[in-house]
C-alpha positions in Angstrom: 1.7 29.9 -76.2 1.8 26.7 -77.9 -0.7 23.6 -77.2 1.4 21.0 -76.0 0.7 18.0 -78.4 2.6 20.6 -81.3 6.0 20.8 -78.8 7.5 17.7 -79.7 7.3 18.2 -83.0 8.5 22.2 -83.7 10.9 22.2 -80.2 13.7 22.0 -82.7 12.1 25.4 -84.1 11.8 27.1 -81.2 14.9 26.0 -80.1 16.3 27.6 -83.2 14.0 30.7 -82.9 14.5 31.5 -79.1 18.4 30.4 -79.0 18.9 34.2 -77.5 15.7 34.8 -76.3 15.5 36.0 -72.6 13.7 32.8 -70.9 12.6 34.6 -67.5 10.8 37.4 -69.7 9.2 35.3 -72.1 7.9 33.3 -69.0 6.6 36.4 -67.3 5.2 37.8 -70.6 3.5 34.2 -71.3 2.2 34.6 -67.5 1.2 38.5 -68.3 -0.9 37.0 -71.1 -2.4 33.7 -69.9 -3.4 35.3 -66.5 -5.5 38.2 -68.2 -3.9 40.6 -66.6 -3.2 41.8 -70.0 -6.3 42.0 -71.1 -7.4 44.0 -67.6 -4.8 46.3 -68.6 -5.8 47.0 -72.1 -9.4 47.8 -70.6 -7.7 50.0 -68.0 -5.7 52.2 -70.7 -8.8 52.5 -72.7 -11.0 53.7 -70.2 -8.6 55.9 -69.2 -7.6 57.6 -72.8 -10.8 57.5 -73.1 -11.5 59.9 -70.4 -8.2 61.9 -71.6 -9.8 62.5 -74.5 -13.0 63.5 -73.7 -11.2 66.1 -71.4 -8.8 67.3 -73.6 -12.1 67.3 -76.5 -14.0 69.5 -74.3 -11.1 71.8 -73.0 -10.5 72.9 -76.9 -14.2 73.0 -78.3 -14.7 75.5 -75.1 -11.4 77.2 -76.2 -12.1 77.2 -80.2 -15.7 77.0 -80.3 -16.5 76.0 -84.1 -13.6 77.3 -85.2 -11.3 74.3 -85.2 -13.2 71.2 -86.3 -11.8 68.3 -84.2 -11.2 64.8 -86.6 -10.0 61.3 -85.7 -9.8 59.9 -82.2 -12.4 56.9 -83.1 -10.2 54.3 -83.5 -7.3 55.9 -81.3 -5.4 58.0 -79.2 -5.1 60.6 -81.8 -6.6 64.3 -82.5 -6.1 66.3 -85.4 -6.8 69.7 -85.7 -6.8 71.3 -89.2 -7.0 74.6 -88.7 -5.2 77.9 -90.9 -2.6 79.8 -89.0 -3.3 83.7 -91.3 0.3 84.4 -90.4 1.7 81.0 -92.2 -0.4 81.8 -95.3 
């Protein structure tokens, strides 16, 4: 998204930088964006990792008890579980 007063002046850029750019999908991405409907998205996929998380959270503390410490997931879709296999030591 560019404000328009700017388009006169870099148009031979983006000419230059979208020379084999797809034009229909960088419309519909530009309408994806501008409409929020992004944004909706993004809130939809956190909620619902969210809730994937907390599922799959309780599923192996019920499982494992205390015995595998659960780390990360704050910031992300991600788990770790750093537990000691006796057979691999």
């Amino acid at each position: 998204m560019l404000p328009a007063p700017l388009l006169p002046r870099l148009r031979p850029a983006l000419h230059e930088l979208l020379r084999g750019g797809n034009r229909p999908e960088q419309q519909a991405l530009a309408l994806f964006l501008s409409s929020g409907d992004f944004n909706r998205h993004l809130s939809k996929m956190r909620r619902l990792y969210r809730q994937r998380q907390a599922t799959l959270r309780a599923a192996l503390q019920e499982t494992f008890g205390a015995q595998v410490p659960l780390l990360g997931g704050e910031c992300g879709m991600h788990l770790v579980l750093p537990w000691r296999i006796r057979w691999m030591m």
